[in-house]
N, C-alpha and C positions, 0 to 999 in steps of 0.2 A: 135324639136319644134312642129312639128305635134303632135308627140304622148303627148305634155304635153297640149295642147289645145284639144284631142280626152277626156283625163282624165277631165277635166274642163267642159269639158260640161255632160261630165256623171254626174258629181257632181251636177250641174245647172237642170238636170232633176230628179235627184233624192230627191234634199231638199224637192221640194215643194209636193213632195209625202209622207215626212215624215209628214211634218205640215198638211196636210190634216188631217192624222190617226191621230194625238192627237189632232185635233180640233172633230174629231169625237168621238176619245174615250169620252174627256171633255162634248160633247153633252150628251152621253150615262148615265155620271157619275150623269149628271144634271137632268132627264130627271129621274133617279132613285131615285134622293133624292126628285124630288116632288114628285113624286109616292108614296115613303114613309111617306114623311109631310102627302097628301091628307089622305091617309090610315089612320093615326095616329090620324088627326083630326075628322075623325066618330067619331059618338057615338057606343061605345058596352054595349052587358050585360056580366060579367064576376062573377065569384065567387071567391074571396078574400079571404087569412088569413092574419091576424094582431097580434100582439104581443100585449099584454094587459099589461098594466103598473097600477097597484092599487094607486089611492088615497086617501083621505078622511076615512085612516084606524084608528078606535077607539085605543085608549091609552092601552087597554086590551088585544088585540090581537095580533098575530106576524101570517102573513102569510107565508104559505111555501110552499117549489116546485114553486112558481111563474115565474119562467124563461120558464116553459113550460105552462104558459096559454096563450090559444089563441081563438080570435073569427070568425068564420065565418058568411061572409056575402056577399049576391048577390048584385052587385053595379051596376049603368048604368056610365057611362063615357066618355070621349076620352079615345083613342089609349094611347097618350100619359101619362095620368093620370093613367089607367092600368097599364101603366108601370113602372111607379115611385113607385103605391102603393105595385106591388111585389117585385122589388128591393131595394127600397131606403127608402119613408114614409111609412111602414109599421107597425108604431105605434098605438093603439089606449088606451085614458087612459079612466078608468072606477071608478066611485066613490063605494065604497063599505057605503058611512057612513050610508045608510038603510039598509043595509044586513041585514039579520039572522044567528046569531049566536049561536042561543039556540042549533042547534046539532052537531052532531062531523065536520060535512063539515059548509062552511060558503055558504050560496043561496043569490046571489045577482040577481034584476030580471032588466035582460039587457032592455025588451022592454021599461019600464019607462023609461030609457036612450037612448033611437033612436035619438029624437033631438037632445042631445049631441053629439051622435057621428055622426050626420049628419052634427055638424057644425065644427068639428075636418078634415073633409072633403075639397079637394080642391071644389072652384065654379062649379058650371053647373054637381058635383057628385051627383047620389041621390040612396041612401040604398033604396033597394026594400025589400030587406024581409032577419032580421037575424035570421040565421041557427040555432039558441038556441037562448030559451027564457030565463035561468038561467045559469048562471056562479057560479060554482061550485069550492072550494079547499079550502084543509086542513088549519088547522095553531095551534097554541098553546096558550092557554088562559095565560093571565100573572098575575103574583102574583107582591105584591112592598115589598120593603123590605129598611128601611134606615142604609146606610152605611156610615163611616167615609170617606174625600177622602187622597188621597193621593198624593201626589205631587209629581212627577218626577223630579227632580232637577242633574244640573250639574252647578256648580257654582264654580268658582274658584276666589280668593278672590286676593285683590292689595295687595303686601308684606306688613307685618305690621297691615293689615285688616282681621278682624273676622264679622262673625256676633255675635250679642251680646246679643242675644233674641232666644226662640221659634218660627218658623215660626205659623204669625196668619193667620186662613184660612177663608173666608167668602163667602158660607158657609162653615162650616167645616166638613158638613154630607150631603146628599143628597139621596132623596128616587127614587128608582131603580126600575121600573118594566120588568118582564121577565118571562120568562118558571122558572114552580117550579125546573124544574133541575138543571137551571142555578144560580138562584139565593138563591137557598141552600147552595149554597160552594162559595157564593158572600163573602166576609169579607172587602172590601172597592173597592173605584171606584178610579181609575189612572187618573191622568190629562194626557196633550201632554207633550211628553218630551222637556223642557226647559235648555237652556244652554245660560250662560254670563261668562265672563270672563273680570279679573282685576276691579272685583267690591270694591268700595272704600265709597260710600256713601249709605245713605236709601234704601231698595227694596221695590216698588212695585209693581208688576207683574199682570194682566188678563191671565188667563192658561185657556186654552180648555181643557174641558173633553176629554179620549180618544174615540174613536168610537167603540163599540164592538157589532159584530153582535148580534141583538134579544135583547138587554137590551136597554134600554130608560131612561136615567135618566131623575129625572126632570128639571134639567137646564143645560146647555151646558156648562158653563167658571163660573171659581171661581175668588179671587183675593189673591193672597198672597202677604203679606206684612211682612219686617223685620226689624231692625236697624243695622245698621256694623257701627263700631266703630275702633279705634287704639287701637290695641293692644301690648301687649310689652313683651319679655320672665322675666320670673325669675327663681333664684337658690334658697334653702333653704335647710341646714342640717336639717332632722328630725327623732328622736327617734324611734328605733324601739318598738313594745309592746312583751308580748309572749301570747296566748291562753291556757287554758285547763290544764295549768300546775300544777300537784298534791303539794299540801302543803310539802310532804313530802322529797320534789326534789327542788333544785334550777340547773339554765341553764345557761351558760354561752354564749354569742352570736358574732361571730365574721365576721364581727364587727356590731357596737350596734345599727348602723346611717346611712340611706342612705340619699345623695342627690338629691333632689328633684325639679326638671326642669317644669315648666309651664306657660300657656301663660294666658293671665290677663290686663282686662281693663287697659288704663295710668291711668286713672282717679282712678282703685280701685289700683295701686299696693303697697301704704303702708299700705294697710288694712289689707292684706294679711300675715299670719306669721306662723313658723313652728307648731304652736299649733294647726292650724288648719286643719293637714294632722293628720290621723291615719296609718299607716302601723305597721302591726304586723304579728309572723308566729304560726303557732299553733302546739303546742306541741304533739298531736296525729298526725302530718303527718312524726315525728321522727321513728316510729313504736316500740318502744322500743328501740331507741335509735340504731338501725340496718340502716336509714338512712344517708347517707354521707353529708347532705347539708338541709337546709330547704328553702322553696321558700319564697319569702315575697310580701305579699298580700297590698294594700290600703281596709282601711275599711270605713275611713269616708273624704272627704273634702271639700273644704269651697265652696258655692255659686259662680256664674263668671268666673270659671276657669277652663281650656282646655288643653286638649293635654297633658297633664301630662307624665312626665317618670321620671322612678325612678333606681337609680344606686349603687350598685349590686342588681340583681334580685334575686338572693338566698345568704345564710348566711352557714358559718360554727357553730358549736354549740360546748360546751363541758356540758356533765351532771355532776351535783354532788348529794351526798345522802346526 
């Protein structure tokens, strides 16, 4: 019993020696962070770089290299404002739309812009003196050039549904400016790729151009528009023809007729009839008659109608003299 009340009091003297040290460390930690506040809220002079971000850039030009311009400039500030402008706001945007363009570099003249970038600036900052008076960098004069566009499509259609038209595009061209490099081997401009599925009625769509570096079209989204309609299969025997075949030859073809599978408005499908399909083989791909089979070609068919297959795809022949 003694030794468990010798223990108990050791404890009783020792707690409140713990709680002292971390009421003292807690004083210490406090004690440093106003010290730093105090610090912080001076005023200093420091010297700055910022990241330059271009705007106000003419339709003509594409600048380049821009990820590496930067401006230096001597600031008065807080602590804390210093600190932020190294680490964190370290932007500044710069209008080029007076530059000089007329030589190979583009010269924009920064001190015209001091007020601007004095008020891009947190309060109570004030730019003393920028370290360049010209902001300097390359870029590539651009040429325009008009292109067809082209439309990206994934469309997958409700069974029994076609479209039944042309896709109309408005516009259906758009003029491009770019580097003459670029826009030499330009041959049409991409919308965003678009995808629907189990379309059954009308399309019409607003498509975004796509975005490619250094080219500018002149407008951003087009509209395409389509009709889908029902459509329906059909069958029809139809005649084969022969090509190229000399007067003094007659060809025997086996056999004479393929069947002919495709798909066709409801509305057109008794308009429709074997007369209106051409399939023929042409008598020079026999080689003098050294070939075993002839293939058989479509040459002509009728307006509306899709997806065609035709059954057998080559023929046997016999010549006669």
């Amino acid at each position: 019993m003694a030794r468990s009340n010798e223990v108990f009091d050791n404890f009783r003297i020792k707690f409140p020696e713990k709680k002292k040290f971390r009421f003292f460390f807690l004083f210490v930690i406090l004690s440093f962070t106003f010290w730093i506040i105090t610090k912080l809220s001076n005023i200093y002079d420091s010297s700055i770089s910022f990241s330059i971000t271009l705007t106000d850039v003419p339709d003509y030009i594409v600048p380049k290299n821009i990820g590496s311009l930067e401006l230096n400039a001597d600031i008065s500030g807080s602590g804390f404002q210093l600190l932020l402008y190294k680490f964190i706001n370290d932007e500044i945007i710069i209008s080029v739309k007076d530059g000089d363009f007329n030589l190979d570099l583009a010269h924009v003249n920064l001190l015209d812009q001091k007020f601007s970038i004095q008020q891009q600036l947190f309060q109570n900052t004030v730019v003393k003196q920028l370290n360049q008076s010209i902001l300097r960098f390359e870029f590539d004069r651009l040429i325009r050039k008009k292109v067809p566009i082209f439309p990206i499509l994934d469309i997958n259609y409700k069974l029994g549904y076609e479209r039944a038209e042309d896709w109309r595009i408005v516009p259906d061209s758009v003029w491009v400016a770019g580097p003459s490099n670029l826009i030499d081997t330009l041959n049409y401009f991409p919308t965003q790729a678009f995808k629907k599925n189990k379309v059954y009625k009308h399309i019409t769509e607003i498509l975004k151009l796509s975005e490619i570096p250094k080219l500018k079209p002149e407008v951003s989204e087009v509209e395409i528009t389509a009709a889908v309609n029902k459509f329906t299969e059909k069958t029809l025997e139809t005649f084969i023809n022969i090509k190229n075949l000399p007067d003094s030859l007659t060809i025997k073809l086996f056999p004479n007729s393929v069947e002919t599978t495709f798909l066709v408005l409801m509305d057109n499908i008794e308009e429709i009839g074997s007369s209106d399909f051409l399939f023929y083989c042409d008598f020079n791909d026999t080689h003098g008659g050294k070939a075993n089979s002839l293939k058989i070609k479509l040459d002509n068919k009728p307006d509306g109608v899709r997806n065609i297959r035709w059954n057998p795809k080559r023929l046997d022949y016999l010549i006669r003299q």
